[in-house]
N, C-alpha and C positions, 0 to 999 in steps of 0.2 A: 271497207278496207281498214287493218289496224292503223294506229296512230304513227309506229315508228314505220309504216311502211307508207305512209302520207311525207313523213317527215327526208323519207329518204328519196322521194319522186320529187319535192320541194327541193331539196338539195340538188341532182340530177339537171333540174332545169333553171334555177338561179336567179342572179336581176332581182331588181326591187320589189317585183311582188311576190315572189317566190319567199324574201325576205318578210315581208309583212306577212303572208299567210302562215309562215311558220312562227314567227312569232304569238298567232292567235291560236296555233296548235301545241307551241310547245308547254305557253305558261300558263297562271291564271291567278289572279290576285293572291294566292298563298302559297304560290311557288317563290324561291328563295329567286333575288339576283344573282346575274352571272357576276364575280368579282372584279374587279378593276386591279391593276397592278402597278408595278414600278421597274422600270429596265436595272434596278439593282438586285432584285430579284433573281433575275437570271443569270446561269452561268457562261461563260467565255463559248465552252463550246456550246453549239447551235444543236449538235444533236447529241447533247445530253440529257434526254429525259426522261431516264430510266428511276431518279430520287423523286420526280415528279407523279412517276406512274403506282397507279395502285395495284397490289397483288393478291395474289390468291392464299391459302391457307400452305402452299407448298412451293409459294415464292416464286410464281408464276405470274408476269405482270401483264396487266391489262390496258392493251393501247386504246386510246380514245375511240367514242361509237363513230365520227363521221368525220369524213375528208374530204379534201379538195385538191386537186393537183394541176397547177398550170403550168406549160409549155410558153416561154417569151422572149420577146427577141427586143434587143433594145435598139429604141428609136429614136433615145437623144443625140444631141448631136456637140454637147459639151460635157466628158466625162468629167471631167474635175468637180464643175458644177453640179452636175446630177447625180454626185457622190453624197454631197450633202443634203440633196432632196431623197435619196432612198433610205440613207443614214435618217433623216428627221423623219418620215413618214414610218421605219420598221419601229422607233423609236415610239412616236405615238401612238403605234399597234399595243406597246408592250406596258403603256400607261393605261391603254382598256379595258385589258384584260390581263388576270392574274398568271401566273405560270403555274396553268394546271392542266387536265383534264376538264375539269369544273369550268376553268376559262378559254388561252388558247395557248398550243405549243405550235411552232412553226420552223422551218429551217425556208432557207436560199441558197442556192448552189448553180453554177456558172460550169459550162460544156468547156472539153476542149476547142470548138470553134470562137464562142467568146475569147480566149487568150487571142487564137490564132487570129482571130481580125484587128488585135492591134499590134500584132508584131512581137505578143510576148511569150517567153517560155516557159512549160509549166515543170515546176520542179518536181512533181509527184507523178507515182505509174497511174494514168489515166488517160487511155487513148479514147480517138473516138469511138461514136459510139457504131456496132454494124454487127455482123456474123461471128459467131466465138465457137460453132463447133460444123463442120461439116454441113451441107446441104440445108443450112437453114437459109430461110428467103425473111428478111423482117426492114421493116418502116426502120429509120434511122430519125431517134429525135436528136437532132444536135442545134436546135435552139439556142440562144446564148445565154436564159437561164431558167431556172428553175423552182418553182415555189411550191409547196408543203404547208397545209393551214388543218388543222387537227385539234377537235374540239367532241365533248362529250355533247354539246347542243349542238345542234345545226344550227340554230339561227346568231350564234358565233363565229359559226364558220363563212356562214353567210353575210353577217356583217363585219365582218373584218374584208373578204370579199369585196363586197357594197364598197368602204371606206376606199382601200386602195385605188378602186379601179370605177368608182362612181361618185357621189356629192353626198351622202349620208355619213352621219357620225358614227364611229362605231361604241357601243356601248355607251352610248352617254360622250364621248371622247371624241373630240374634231381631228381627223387623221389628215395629216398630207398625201396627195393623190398620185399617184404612178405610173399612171395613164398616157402622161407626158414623156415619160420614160420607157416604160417596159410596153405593148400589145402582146397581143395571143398568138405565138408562132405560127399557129394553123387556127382557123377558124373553126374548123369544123371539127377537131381532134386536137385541139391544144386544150382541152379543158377537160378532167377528169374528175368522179366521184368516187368515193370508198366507204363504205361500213363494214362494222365490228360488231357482232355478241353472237352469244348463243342464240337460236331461233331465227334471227333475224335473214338468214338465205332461204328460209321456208318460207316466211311472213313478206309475203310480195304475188302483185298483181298479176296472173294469169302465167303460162308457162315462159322461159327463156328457150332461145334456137339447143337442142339437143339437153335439155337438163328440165324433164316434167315437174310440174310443181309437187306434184304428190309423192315422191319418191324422195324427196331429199327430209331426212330427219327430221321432225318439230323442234327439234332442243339442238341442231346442228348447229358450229361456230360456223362450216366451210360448207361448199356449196358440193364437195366431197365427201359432205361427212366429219371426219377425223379432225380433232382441231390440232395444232399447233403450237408452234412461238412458245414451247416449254421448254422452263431455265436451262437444262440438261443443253438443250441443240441449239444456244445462242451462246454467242462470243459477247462477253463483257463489252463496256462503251472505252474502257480505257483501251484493250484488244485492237478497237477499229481507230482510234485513232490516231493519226501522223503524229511522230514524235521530234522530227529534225525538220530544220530549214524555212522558209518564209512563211508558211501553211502548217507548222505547226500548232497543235488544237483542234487543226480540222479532219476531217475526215473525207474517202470518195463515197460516192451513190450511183449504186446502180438500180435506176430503172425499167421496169418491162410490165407492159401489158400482154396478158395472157390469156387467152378464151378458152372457157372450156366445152368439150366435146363427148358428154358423160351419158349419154344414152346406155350404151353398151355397160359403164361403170355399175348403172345400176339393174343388171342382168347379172352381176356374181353375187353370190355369197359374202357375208360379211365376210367371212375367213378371207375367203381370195383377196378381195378388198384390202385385209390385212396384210395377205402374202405380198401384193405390192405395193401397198403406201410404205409397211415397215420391211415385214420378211419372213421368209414360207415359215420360217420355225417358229414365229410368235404367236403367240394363243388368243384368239380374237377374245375368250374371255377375260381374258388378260389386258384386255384395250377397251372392251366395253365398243354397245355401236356408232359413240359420237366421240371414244377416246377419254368416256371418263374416269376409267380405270387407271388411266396413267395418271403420276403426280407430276414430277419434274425432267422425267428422263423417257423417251420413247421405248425402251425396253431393245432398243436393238445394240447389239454390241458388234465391236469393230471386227474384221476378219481382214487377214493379210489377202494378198491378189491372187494367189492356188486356190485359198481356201474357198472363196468367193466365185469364181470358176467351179469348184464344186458342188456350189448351191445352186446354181444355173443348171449343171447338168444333170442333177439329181430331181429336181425340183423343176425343171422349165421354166423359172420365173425366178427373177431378181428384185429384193425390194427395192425402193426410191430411199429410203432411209441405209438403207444398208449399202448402198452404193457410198452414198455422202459419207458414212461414216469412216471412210479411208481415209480420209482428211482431220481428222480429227486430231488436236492439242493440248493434252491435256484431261482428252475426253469431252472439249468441247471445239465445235466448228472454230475458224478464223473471222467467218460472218456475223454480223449482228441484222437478223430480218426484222422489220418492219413493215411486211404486205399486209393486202385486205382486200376482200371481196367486193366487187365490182358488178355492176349491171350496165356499163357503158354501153351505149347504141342498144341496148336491150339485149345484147350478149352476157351472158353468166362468165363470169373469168376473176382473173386476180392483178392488182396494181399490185407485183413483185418488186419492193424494195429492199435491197441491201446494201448497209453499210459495213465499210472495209477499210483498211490502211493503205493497200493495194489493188489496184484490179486485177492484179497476179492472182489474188486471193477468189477471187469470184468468178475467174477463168479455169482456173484448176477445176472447183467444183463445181462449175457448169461441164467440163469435159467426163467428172468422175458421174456425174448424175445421165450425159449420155450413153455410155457404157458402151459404147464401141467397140472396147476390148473384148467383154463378156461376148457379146453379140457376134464377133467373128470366129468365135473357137466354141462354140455351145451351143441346144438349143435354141436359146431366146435370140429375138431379132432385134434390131435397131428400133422398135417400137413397140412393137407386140411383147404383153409379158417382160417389160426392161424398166421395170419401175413402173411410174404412172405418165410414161411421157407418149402414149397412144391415146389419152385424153386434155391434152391441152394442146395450141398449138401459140406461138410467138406473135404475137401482133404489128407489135412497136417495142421498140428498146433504146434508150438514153444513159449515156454517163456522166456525171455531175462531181466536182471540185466544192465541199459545203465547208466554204472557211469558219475559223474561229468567231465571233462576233465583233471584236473589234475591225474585223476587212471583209466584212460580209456585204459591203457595199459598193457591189464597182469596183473589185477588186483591182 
């Protein structure tokens, strides 16, 4: 087995030996240190890490190779006090490790059920978390909070992990423990994994349920192929976030876990493929078969809602990109995404994160992406040929409050 596919099953299953094995996989006496840092380092907001991330030659930035997503619900029983023990413990996180990729970036973020269990009201559009279009059936995570640990090592992510929530130092750096505070809302599904790069949804042990190992591209970002998260179809960090009232600096987060169902995906044609990730008119030579032909912009342009309806009926098939693009500001979305590829439970799918100002904002284009409209006056149906949403289906989904850093504790 490759190394970053040892390193990503080490991730996946956790705990301290998890951590010692990838420590003996990741380095080796002339690999550099991960850096140490300083909480002055960091900015106010929590999810600004866009001056941190590195990019590509057409400003295309690249989010860290592995994650960690936990689901918790708090278990102290004195919040004032344990304001101060989450405050010292994120704090000695951010003495461990640098604010980078290289080290660790991290957010917290707190559901509308955390307010609502002390009685307080939340001044921002962030309902809870449940159904946002028609006939969907999805797991409601509304834990009371939410944690974010993203590092180009694993064994960063893993020991920042370790630290909070076990007796190890992290990085050399003695962390205050969490344990006492926060547990794992679900045992069995409050703990999630993610990576990032090229290759790496090929580069993995034996097939996932509907997605053959041999079929997905060697050099693919996405377990679909086509990569992503290019400048063109992301909303700046200032975009997503709150500008008025208690919470401002912060921003909301929406989570969803999403599996994918791509057997059939890889029965068309790259073109098809194109026709629904982006849009029938777009020239797959033009996208290349992993999307390396695009620079910063997916090549799909906006069309009003006739025009759009005419590409459905001419064409029987609506892209996924070209639905979204009704929504557009400027020429770019109101979203700021941050997903990544997933092998949770050894399902192939994606930890969809997006951040917003509103959840107004992530409702809209969750209703433009299901195309309900197209779908009752045209060809294309509510799944079939409507984008690419006959390959994924909703697992779990969360909405999360990630205040600014100075009240990211117990708010």
């Amino acid at each position: 087995m490759h190394r970053r596919a040892v390193l990503r099953r080490l991730l996946a299953a956790g705990g301290a030996a998890a951590l010692s094995a990838c420590l003996d996989v990741e380095f080796d006496d002339d690999a550099p240190e991960i850096p140490s840092g300083s909480p002055d380092d960091r900015p106010d907001r929590q999810h600004a890490w866009n001056a941190a991330l590195e990019t590509d030659e057409h400003g295309n930035r690249r989010l860290p190779r592995h994650h960690v997503f936990r689901s918790l619900s708090y278990v102290g029983e004195d919040r004032e006090r344990d304001r101060g023990l989450v405050e010292t413990a994120l704090t000695d996180l951010e003495r461990a490790y640098g604010a980078s990729p290289d080290g660790l970036l991290f957010t917290v973020g707190y559901s509308p059920s955390y307010f609502e269990r002390f009685g307080e009201s939340l001044s921002v559009d962030l309902p809870p978390a449940g159904p946002v279009v028609p006939g969907e059936n999805v797991r409601r995570d509304d834990a009371d909070a939410f944690l974010h640990l993203a590092s180009d090592h694993a064994s960063a992510v893993l020991g920042a992990e370790a630290a909070l929530f076990g007796d190890r130092p992290a990085n050399g750096t003695d962390v205050s423990r969490l344990d006492g505070v926060f547990e794992l809302a679900d045992p069995e599904d409050g703990r999630r994994t993610g990576f990032v790069g090229a290759g790496l949804p090929a580069d993995r042990e034996g097939n996932f349920q509907g997605v053959p190992q041999e079929e997905v591209h060697e050099a693919a970002p996405n377990f679909m192929n086509f990569r992503s998260g290019l400048k063109g179809s992301q909303a700046t960090e200032d975009r997503v976030t709150i500008r008025e009232g208690r919470f401002a600096g912060g921003t909301t987060q929406h989570v969803a876990l999403l599996v994918h169902t791509l057997s059939n995906w890889f029965d068309r044609s790259t073109q098809e493929q194109v026709a629904r990730m982006f849009a029938p008119d777009v020239d797959a030579e033009n996208v290349g078969p992993v999307g390396e032909e695009l620079t910063a912009h997916n090549r799909v342009d906006p069309v009003d809602e006739s025009a759009l309806h005419e590409v459905a009926d001419e064409h029987g098939v609506v892209g996924h990109a070209q639905k979204m693009a009704r929504f557009r500001e400027d020429g770019r979305p109101p979203i700021l995404r941050r997903d990544v590829n997933t092998d949770h439970d050894h399902e192939a799918g994606v930890v969809f994160v997006s951040l917003q100002r509103a959840f107004e904002e992530f409702r809209r284009l969750r209703v433009a992406m299901a195309g309900l409209d197209i779908a009752a006056s045209t060809p294309v149906s509510e799944r079939q040929d409507n984008g690419i949403l006959q390959y994924f289906r909703t697992h779990q989904r969360g909405n999360f409050l990630i205040p600014p850093r100075r009240l990211r504790a117990l708010p």
